[in-house]
N, C-alpha and C positions, 0 to 999 in steps of 0.2 A: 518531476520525472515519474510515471505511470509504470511500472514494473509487476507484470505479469509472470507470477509464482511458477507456475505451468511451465512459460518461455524460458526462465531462471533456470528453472529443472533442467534442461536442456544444455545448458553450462556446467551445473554443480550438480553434484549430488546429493540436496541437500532436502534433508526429509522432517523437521522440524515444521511448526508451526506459525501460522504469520506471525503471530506477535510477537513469537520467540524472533524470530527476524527481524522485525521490526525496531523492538528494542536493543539487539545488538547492531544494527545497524545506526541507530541512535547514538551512541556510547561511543560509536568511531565518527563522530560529525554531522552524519547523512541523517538525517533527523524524518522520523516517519508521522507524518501530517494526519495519515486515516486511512484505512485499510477497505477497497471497496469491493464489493461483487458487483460485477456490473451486468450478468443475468439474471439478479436475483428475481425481478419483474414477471420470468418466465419460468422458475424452478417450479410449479407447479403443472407444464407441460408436458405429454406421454407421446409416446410415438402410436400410431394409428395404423392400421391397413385396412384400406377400402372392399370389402368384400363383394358390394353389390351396387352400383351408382346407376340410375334412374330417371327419365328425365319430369318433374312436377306434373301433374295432370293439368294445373291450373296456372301454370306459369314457366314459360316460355326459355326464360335466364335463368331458371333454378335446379338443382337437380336434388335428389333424397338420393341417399348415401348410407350404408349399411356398417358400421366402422367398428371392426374389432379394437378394443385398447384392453387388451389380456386379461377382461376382466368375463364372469360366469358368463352374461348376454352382452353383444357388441348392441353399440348405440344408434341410433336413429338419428342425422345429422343433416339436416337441408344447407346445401352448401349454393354459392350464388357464383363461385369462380368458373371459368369458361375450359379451363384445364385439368380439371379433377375427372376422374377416369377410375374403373374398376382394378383392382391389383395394385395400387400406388400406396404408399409409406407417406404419411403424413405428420404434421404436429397437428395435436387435437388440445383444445381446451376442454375440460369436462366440466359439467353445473358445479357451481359455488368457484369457477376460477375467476381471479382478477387479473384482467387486460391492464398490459404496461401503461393505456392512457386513462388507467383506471377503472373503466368501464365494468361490471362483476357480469359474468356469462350464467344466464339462469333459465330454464324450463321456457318455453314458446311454441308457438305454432303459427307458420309460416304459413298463408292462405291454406288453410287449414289442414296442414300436418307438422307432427310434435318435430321438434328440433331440440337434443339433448344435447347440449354442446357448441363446438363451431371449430371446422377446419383452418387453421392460419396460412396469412404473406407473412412475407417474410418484414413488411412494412408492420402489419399489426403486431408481429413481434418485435421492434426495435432494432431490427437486425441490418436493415436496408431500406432504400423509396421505393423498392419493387413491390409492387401492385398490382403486375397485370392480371396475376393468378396464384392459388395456392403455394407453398412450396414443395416439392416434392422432395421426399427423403433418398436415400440409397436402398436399394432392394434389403439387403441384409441387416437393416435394422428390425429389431423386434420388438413386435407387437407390446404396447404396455410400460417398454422401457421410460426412463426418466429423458427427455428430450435434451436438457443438455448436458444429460452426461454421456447419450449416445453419439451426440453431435462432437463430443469432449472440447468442449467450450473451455475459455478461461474463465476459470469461475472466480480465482481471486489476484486483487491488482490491489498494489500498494502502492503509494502516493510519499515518494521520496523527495523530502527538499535539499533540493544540489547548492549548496557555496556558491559565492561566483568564481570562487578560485578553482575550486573540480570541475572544469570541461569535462575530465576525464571520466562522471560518474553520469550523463546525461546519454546511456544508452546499458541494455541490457548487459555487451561485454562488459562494460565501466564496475557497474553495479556485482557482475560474476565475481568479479577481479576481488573485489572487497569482503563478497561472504567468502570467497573460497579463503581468501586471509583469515578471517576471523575467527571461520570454524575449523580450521585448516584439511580445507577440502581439495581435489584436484580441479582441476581449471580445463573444459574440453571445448576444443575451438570447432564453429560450425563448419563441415565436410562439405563439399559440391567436388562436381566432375565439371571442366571445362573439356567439352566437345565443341572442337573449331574444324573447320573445313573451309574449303575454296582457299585464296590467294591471301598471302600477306598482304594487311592492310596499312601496316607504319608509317606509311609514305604517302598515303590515299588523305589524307589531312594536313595542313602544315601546322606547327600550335607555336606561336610564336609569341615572349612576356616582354613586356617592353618594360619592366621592371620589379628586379629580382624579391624588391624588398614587400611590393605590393601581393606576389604571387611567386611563394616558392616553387610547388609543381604544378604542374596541368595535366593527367592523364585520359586518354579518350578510347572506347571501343568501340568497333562497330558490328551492326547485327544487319542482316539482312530476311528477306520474307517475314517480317515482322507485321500479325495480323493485331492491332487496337480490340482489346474485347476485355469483358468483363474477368474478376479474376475468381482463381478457383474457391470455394465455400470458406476450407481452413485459412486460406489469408487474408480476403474479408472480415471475417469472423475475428481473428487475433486484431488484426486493425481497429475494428470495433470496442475491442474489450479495452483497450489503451486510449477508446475517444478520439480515434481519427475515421474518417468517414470517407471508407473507398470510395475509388472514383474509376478508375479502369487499371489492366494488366502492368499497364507499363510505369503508373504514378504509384498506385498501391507496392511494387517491388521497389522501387526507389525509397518510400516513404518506411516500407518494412525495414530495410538494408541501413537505415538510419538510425533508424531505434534501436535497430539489431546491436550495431559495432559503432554508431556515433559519428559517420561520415554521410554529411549531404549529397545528393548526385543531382543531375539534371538531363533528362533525354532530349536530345532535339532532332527533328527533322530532317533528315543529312539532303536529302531531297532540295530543303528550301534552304541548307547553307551555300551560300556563293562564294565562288574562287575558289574553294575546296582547302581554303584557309578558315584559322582560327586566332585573332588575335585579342589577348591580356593587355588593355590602357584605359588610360583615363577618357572620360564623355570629353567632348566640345562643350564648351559656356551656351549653356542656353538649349542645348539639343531637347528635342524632343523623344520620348519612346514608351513604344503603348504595352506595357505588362500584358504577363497572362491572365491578369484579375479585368481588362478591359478597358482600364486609365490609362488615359497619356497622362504621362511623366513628365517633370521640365528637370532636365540635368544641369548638374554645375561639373566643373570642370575638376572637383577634386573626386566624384563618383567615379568607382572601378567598375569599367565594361566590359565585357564579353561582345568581340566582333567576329563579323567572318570579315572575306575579301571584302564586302563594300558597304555594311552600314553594323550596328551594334544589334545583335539578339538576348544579351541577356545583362542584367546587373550582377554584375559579380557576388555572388553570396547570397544574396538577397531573393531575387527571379527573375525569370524566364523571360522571353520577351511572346508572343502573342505570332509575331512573323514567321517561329520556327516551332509551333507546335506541335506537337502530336495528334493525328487526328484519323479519321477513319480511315482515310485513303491511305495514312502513310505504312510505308513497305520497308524502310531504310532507317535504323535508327544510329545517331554517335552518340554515346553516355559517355557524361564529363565527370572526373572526380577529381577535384584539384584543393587545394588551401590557399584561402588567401590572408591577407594579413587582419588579424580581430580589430584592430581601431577604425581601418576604412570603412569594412562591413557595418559596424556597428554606426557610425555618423552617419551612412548613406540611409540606413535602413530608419534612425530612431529619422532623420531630415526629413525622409517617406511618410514616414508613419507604417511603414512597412513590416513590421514584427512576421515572422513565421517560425519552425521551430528549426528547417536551416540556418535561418541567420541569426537565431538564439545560438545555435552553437558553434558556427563560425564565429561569433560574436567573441566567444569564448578561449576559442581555439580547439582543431583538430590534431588528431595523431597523424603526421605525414608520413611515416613508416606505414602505418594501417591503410592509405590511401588507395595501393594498389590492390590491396587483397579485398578490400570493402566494393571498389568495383570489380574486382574478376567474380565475387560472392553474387551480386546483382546481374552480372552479365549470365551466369551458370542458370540462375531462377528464369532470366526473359527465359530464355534459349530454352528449358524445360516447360514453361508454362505455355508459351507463345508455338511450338514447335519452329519457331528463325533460326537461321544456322548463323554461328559464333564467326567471325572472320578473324584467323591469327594474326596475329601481332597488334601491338600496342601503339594509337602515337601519342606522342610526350616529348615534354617540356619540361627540366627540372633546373633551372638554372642555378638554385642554392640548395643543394643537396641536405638533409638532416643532419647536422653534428650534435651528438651529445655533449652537454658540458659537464667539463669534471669536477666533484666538488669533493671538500674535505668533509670529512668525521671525526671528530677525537671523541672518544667512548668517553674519557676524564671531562671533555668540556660539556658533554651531556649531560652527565651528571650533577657539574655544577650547575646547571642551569633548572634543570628539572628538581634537584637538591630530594633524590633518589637513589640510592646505588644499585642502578641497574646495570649488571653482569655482560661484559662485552660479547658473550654467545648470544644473549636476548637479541642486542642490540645489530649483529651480524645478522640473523636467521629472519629478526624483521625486515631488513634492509633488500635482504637477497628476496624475501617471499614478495617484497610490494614491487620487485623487477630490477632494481641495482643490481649492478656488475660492483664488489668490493675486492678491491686491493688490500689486505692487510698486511700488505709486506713491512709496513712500516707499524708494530702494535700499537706505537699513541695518535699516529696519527695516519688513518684511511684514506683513499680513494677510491669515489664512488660514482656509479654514471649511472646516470638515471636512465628507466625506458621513455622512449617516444612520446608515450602515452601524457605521462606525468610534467606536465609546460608549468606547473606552481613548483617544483624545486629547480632553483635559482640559485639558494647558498645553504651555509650551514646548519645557519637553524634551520632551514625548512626540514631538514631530516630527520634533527634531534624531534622539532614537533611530532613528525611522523610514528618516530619511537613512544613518545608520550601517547601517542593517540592508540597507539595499538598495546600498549602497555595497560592502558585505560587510565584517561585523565581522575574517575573515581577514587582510583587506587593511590593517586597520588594525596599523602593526609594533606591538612593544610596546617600547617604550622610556618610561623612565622620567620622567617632569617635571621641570624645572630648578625648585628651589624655593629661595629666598632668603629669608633672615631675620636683621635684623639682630642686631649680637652685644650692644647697650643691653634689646635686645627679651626677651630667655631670661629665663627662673625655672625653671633646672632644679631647682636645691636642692629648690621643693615639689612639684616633679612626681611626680605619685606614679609614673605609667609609666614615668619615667628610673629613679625612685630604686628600683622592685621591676626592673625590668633589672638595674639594679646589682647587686642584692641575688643575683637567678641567678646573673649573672657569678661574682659570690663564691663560693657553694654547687656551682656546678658544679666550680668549680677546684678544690676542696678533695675531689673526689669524689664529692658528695652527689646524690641521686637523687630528683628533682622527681617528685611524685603530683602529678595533678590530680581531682579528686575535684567531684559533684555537690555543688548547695548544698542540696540535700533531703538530711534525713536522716531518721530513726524518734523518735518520741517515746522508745521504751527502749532509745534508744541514749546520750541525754541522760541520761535517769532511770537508767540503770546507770550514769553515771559523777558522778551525785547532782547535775548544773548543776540549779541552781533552772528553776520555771518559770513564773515572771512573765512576764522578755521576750520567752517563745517568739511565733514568727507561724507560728501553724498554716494548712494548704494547703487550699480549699476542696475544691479536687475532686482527691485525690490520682493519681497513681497505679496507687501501691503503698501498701502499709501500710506499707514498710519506709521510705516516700519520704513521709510527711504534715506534716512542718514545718522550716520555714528553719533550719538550724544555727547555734547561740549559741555556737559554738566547733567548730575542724578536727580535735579528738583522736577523734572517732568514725570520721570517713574514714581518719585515717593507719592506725588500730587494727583497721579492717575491710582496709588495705590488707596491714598486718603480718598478719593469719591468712591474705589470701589467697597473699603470699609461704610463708610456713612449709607451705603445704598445696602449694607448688613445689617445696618441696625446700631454698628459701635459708637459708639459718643467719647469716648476714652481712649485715644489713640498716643502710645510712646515709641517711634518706629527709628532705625537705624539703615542705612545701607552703605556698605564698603564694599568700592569695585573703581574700576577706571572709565575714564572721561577718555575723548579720544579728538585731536587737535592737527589739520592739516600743521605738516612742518616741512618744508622743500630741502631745508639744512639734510634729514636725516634719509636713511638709506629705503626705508618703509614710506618715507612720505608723509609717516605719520607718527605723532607724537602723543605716547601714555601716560597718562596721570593717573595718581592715587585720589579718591578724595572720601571722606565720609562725612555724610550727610545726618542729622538729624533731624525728626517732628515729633513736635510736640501740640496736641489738639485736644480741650473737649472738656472731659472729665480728668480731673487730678487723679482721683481714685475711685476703686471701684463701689457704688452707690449700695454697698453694704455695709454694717456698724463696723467697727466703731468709728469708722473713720467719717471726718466731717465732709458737707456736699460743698467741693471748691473748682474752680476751671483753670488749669495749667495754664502760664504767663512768662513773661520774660523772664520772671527769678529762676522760676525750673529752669529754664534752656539754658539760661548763664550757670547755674550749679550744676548742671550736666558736664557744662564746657572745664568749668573748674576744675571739678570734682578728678577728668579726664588728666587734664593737665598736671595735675597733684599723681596721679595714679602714675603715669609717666617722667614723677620726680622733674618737670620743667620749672618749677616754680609758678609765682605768682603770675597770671599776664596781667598784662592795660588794655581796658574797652576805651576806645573813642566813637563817638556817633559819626557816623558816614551819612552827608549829607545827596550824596547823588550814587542809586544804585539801581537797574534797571529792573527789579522784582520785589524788594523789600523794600519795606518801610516802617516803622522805622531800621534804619539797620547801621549795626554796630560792630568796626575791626579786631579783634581781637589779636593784640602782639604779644610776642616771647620772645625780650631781648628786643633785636634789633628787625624781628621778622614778624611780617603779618601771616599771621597760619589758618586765615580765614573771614571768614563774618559769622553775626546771627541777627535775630530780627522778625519781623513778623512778615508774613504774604501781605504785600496791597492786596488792600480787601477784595478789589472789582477783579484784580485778578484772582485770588483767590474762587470768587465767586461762580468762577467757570467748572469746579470739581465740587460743586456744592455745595461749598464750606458756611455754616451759619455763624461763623466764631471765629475769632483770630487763632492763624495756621501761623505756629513760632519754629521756624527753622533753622539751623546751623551748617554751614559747609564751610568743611576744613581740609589744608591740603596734610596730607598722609604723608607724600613724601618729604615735606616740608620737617613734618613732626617726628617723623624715621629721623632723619639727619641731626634734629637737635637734640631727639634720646640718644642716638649712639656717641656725640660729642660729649654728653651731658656725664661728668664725672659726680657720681654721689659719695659722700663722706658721712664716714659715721660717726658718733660722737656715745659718750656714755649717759645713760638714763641718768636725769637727773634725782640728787638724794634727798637737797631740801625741799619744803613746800612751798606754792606760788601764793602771791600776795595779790589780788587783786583790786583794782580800782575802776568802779564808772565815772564818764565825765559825759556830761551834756553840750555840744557845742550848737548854739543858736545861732544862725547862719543864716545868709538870702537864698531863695528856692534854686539860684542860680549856681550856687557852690556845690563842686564837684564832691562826693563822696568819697571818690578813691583822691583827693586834693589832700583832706584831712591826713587821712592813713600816711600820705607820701610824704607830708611833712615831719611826723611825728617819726617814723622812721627814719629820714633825714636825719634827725638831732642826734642818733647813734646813741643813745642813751646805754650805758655797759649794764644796767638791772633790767629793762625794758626788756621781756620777750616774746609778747606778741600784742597789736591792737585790730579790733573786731568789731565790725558794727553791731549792734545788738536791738536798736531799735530806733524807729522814724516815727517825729509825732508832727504835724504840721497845724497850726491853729490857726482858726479864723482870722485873715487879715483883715486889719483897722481901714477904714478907707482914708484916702491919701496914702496909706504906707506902703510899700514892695512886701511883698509876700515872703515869708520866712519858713524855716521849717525845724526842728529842733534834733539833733543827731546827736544818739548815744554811743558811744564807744565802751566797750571793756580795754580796760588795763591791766595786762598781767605784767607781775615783776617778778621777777627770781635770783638767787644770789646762790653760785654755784657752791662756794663753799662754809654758810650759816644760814642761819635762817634771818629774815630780814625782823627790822621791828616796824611798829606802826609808823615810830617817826620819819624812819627811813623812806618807806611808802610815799609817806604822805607827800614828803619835801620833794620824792620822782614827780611825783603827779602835778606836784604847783609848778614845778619848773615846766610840764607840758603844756600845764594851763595859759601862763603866761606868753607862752612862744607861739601859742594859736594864736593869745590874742593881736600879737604885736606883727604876726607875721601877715593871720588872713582877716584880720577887723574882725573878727568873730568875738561872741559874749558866750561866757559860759556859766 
C-alpha cells in the first residue's frame, strides 16, 4: 500500500517525520518496505513566465522565448511546442538539469540561436502521455518558484506492507485509523456536499442478488449530463504519486475513492444497461465475456456476474465488461458499490489471471457499513468535477444486512496470555480507540463489538493480540513461563520427542552427523533401490518430478546426501537421519500410516587423515558397533545378527534382533546400486525401526545392582574352529552353561592361517574370560578349573580344538 504523507495529513494531524512514521507504524504490524519521493526526478524544476515568444527566423516549428525564472536576466529558450505563447507560466529546466529519462539539459543552439534551458510536457516530466504541447501553469504561479512545490505535489509516499489479515489497512482511512491510535491523534473523515436534483431515481434500476451469501449489498447511483474528459491537475497528479496512471474523470475518481476509504466502485453506461435491471449470479458453464482489458473470457459456472436484464456486464469484483463502458458519447452514468463475498473474488480472479487492486481488496474483504458513504464521496467529486447533476435516491439491494459479532474480553485472561500485567484502563482505552463498543458491566469479563471495518476479529484472542500490538510487542521482555508438572504425571519412556532427543544425544556424541532430508522423494529413487510399490502415496500436485511421492524409507535422501558430499570433496562420511517414512494404510482415518525409522552411513575414511590417527576405511565392524553401542545406550541388551539372504538394496545384509523382534537391518549398498550416487567404496548402512525400539525401552525394566568389591580374574582361550562357526555360536554356548563365577565373554581377537590343501578352512578365535566372585577374591586354582570346565564343553559340544 503506497501511502502518501500529504494525503494522510488530510486525516491526522500528524507532523512528525517519515521515518518517525515509518517505524511506529512498523512496531504495530504494518511494516514500512521504503520510503519514496516520486518527484524527486523533477525537484530541480522552476516555474517560468514567458515574457516575449517569437517566431525562429530560420524555422518554421520553433519559436525563441524570453523566460523570466526570478533570476537577475530571464533566459533565452527556443522551444519547438505549437502552444507556448507570450504571458504563460511554465515549467523550465535550466542548464546543468537532469531529465527524469535521464537526458542532462545543457547550453545549445538551435539553427543558430542559443537555447539556455528547455520548456517542459507534462510527458517529459513524468507526469502524464500528454505531448501535444508544453504545460501551462496557473497564472498566479511565481516566477522562479520551485515547481513542485508550487504545483504542491506529493512529494513523499511510503510503501506500507499490509497482512493479509488487515483489509482494513489497504487504503489511506485504514492507515489514518492506525497513526491516529498510535500517536493518539484525532481522526477527520473526508467532507463533500451531495447536490441532487431532478426526480428520485430508486426505482429507475432494479438490483436484484440471487444470493445473499455471494453478495451482501449492492448499492447504485445515478448521474446524468455526465461529459468523459480528462481530470483536473491535483487528481492526476496525486494518482501519479501513488503509481496509478489516470485515465479520464470518471475512472481516476473511482480509482481515487479506493485508495481514499478502501471500497472499489464501478461506473457503467446506464445508456447501454438493458431492462433497467441489475442482477448479482453466477455465469452459465461455458459463457463467454469480453472485459474491459479486450479479452474474451470463458466462464465457469461458479464465477460471480454482474447482469442487466439480458446478458452479463461485469465480473463481480474483479471487472467490467467492455459492453457498458464509459466512453465519449456517454451522458448517463450508474456507479456500483457493493461487497461481494472474498473467496469467490479471489478463485474467479487468481482462475483469470485477473489481479487488479479492486479485487486485491475484495479479495480481502471490505467495510459494508463504509459502502454507502464511499460511494455518495465518489458521487459528490463526479458531480463537482464533471458539472452532471446528482439524481436523489439510491437503488439497493442488501439482503444480509452487517451484524457485528459480539466477543468477549477478560482483562485476567490477557494477561495470562501475554504473561504482562497490563492494567484494565490500558486495555478498555485500546479497545475503545481501535472502534469497540465495550460492555464492562461485568469487570472480569467484557463485551465487545467490533467496528465494520475490522473482519480479522473473530474471537478472543484476536483482541487480546490487538492489546499486545498497541501495548508494543517490544515491551513485552521475554522470559520464559514457569511451567510445572507433576513427577506421577510423565511417560517419557513412550514419548517419542524425548525418546528421538535421546536418540541425537547418542549420535551426536559418538560423532555422527544428522541430515535432515525432505519427505518427498522421486518415484525412481524407490524403484532403483527395487522398495515395492504398493504402499507408495503419490503427491497430487508435485513439484518436481524428483519430489512426486511420500518416501517408504530414508535410504534415498541419505544416498542423495552421500553423492552430494563426495561431489565436496568428503571421503569420511558418519551421517545419521531420524524422521518418518510414510506407508498407504486404507485401515487408518488419514489413509496413511507413520513410521519412525533411523537410518545410518557409514562411508570412506574411518578417521580424519590427520596424526595420530592411522589411515583406515570404515566397514561392517563400525556399523555393527554403532548398532550395539546404540542398543547398550538404551539398556536393550545384547542383540542377534543373522545374515539375510534376500534383501532388495543390501548386500550383504544382516537382521538385527532384540528378544523376540527384529528392530531392523544393516549391511552394505549393492555396489551397482550404490554406484548411481558415485560411491567408490562400499556404502555400510543401517535402518532401524524407532518405534520398534521406543516400545522395548519403555517395557525394558533396568536393575541395579551394587559395584563390585573384589577383583576380576581373567582368562584367554583360543578356540580353532571351521571358517563356518558362528562367532556369536561360541559366546551363546558359553553363556548357556550359566557358570555362577563367569561374568562376562568377549571376542578379542581373529587369526585365520593359511589353509593346508585338501583341508576346510579354519580360523582361530580368541575369547577373554572374566571371572568374579562376589564375596572373596578368587584364587588361580579356582580360575583355572572355570576355564577347563569351558574348555571342555566347547569341545564336546561344537567339535572345536582349543
Amino acid at each position: 500500500m503506497l501511502l502518501s504523507l500529504k494525503w494522510l495529513r488530510e486525516f491526522v494531524p500528524f507532523e512528525g517525520t517519515p521515518q518517525e512514521l515509518g517505524d511506529k507504524l512498523t512496531m504495530l504490524g504494518l511494516e514500512l518496505e521504503e520510503i519514496i519521493h516520486p518527484f524527486a526526478a523533477i525537484k530541480d524544476m522552476v516555474v517560468g513566465h514567458v515574457l516575449e515568444c517569437v517566431k525562429h527566423p530560420e524555422a518554421e516549428k520553433l519559436s525563441i522565448c524570453t523566460v523570466d525564472v526570478g533570476e537577475a536576466e530571464p533566459l533565452t529558450i527556443v522551444c519547438g511546442a505549437p502552444n507556448v505563447a507570450k504571458g504563460q507560466k511554465v515549467p523550465v529546466a535550466k542548464v546543468g538539469t537532469t531529465m527524469p529519462d535521464g537526458m542532462q539539459i545543457k547550453k545549445a543552439k538551435l539553427r543558430g540561436q542559443p537555447s539556455h534551458g528547455m520548456i517542459c510536457s507534462e510527458r517529459e516530466l513524468g507526469l502524464s502521455e500528454d505531448h501535444d504541447g508544453i504545460m501551462v501553469l496557473p497564472e498566479d504561479f511565481v516566477p522562479g518558484a520551485n515547481f513542485v512545490e508550487a504545483l504542491d505535489l506529493d512529494e513523499v509516499v511510503l510503501d506500507i506492507s499490509i497482512t493479509p489479515n488487515r483489509a482494513d489497512g489497504l487504503s489511506v482511512l485504514g492507515l489514518a485509523r492506525e497513526v491516529a491510535l498510535a500517536f493518539d491523534l484525532p481522526l477527520t473523515m473526508p467532507s463533500f456536499e451531495l447536490k441532487e436534483s431532478g426526480e428520485d431515481c430508486s426505482r429507475d434500476v432494479d438490483i436484484e442478488i440471487a444470493d445473499a451469501d455471494q453478495c451482501a449489498v449492492f448499492h447504485g447511483r445515478i448521474l446524468e449530463g455526465f461529459k468523459v474528459a480528462k481530470s483536473p491537475a491535483w487528481l492526476r497528479y496525486r494518482l501519479v504519486a501513488i503509481g496509478l496512471r489516470p485515465i479520464s474523470n470518471i475512472v481516476d475518481i473511482t480509482n481515487y475513492v479506493m485508495m481514499e476509504l478502501g471500497q472499489p466502485m464501478h461506473a457503467y453506461d446506464l445508456d447501454l444497461l438493458e431492462g433497467n435491471r441489475i442482477v448479482v449470479d453466477f455465469a452459465d458453464e461455458g459463457e463467454t465475456f469480453v472485459t474491459l482489458d479486450g479479452q474474451e473470457r470463458s466462464m465457469k459456472e461458479t464465477d460471480l456476474m454482474i447482469k442487466d436484464g439480458v446478458r452479463s456486464v461485469g465480473i463481480a469484483g474483479v471487472m467490467g465488461g467492455l459492453n457498458t463502458e464509459m466512453n465519449d458519447e456517454s451522458t448517463r452514468v450508474f456507479l456500483e458499490s457493493a461487497v461481494f463475498r472474498p473467496g469467490s473474488v479471489r478463485k474467479t480472479a487468481r482462475r483469470l489471471g485477473l489481479s487488479s487492486d479492486a479485487s486485491y481488496r475484495f479479495e480481502r474483504g471490505v467495510d459494508q457499513v463504509n459502502c454507502l458513504f464511499a460511494m455518495n464521496r465518489a458521487a459528490a467529486m463526479m458531480a463537482e468535477v464533471s458539472g452532471a447533476s446528482l439524481r436523489p435516491g439510491i437503488c439497493k439491494s442488501e439482503p444480509r444486512p452487517w451484524k457485528a459479532p459480539e466477543l468477549r474480553f477478560r482483562p485476567e485472561r490477557a494477561r495470562d496470555l501475554l504473561g504482562v500485567d497490563i492494567a484494565d484502563a490500558f486495555c478498555r482505552k485500546t479497545l475503545e480507540k481501535l472502534g469497540c463498543t465495550v460492555d464492562v458491566s461485568d469487570a472480569a469479563d467484557w463485551k465487545a463489538i467490533p467496528p465494520s471495518h475490522r473482519l480479522d476479529y473473530e474471537r478472543e484472542a484476536d483482541l487480546i493480540e490487538e492489546v499486545a500490538r498497541v501495548y508494543g510487542m517490544d515491551n513485552i521482555a521475554p522470559v520464559l513461563p514457569k511451567v510445572s508438572r507433576p513427577l506421577e504425571a510423565r511417560d517419557d519412556a513412550r514419548n517419542e520427542y524425548l525418546f528421538w532427543a535421546k536418540i541425537k544425544r547418542w549420535a551426536s556424541g559418538l560423532g555422527l552427523n544428522e541430515v535432515i532430508n525432505y519427505s518427498f522423494v522421486g518415484q525412481k529413487d524407490l524403484d532403483h533401490l527395487g522398495l515395492p510399490k504398493e504402499p507408495r502415496i503419490p503427491i497430487m500436485n508435485p513439484l518436481t518430478a524428483e519430489q512426486d511421492v511420500l518416501r517408504t524409507a530414508l535410504a534415498p535422501g541419505l544416498l542423495q546426501n552421500l553423492r552430494h558430499n563426495l561431489a565436496q570433496g568428503n571421503t569420511g562420511l558418519r551421517l545419521f537421519e531420524l524422521a518418518h517414512i510414510f506407508e498407504a494404510d486404507s485401515t487408518s482415518d488419514t489413509t496413511a500410516r507413520e513410521s519412525g525409522r533411523l537410518n545410518l552411513l557409514v562411508y570412506g575414511d574411518r578417521f580424519d587423515a590427520e596424526w595420530p590417527q592411522v589411515q583406515a576405511e570404515a566397514d561392517y565392524q563400525d556399523l555393527k558397533g554403532y548398532v550395539e553401542h546404540l542398543l547398550a545406550h538404551l539398556h536393550l541388551g545384547r542383540a542377534a545378527f543373522a545374515l539375510e539372504m534376500d534383501h532388495s538394496w543390501m548386500s550383504p545384509c544382516v537382521s538385527v534382533t532384540v528378544g523376540d523382534a527384529c528392530v531392523g537391518v544393516i549391511g552394505r549398498v549393492k555396489p551397482e546400486l550404490a554406484d548411481a550416487y558415485h560411491a567408490k567404496k562400499d556404502v555400510w548402512m543401517a535402518d532401524l525401526d524407532t518405534d520398534l525400539l521406543c516400545d522395548l525401552h519403555a517395557r525394558n525394566a533396568i536393575a541395579f545392582k551394587s559395584l563390585a568389591v573384589y577383583p576380576p580374574s581373567r582368562r584367554d582361550i583360543t578356540v580353532m574352529a571351521p571358517a563356518t562357526l558362528n562367532v556369536q555360536a561360541v559366546v551363546d554356548h558359553v553363556e548357556g552353561m550359566k557358570l555362577p563365577l563367569l561374568e562376562s565373554i568377549v571376542l578379542i581377537d581373529v587369526f585365520v592361517p593359511k589353509a593346508e590343501e585338501g583341508k576346510a578352512a579354519e580360523r582361530n578365535l580368541t575369547y577373554r574370560l572374566t571371572f568374579r566372585h562376589a564375596n572373596k577374591t578368587l584364587t588361580d586354582k579356582e580360575v583355572d578349573k572355570e576355564r577347563g570346565k569351558v574348555a571342555e564343553s566347547l569341545q564336546k559340544a561344537l567339535a572345536v580344538r582349543i
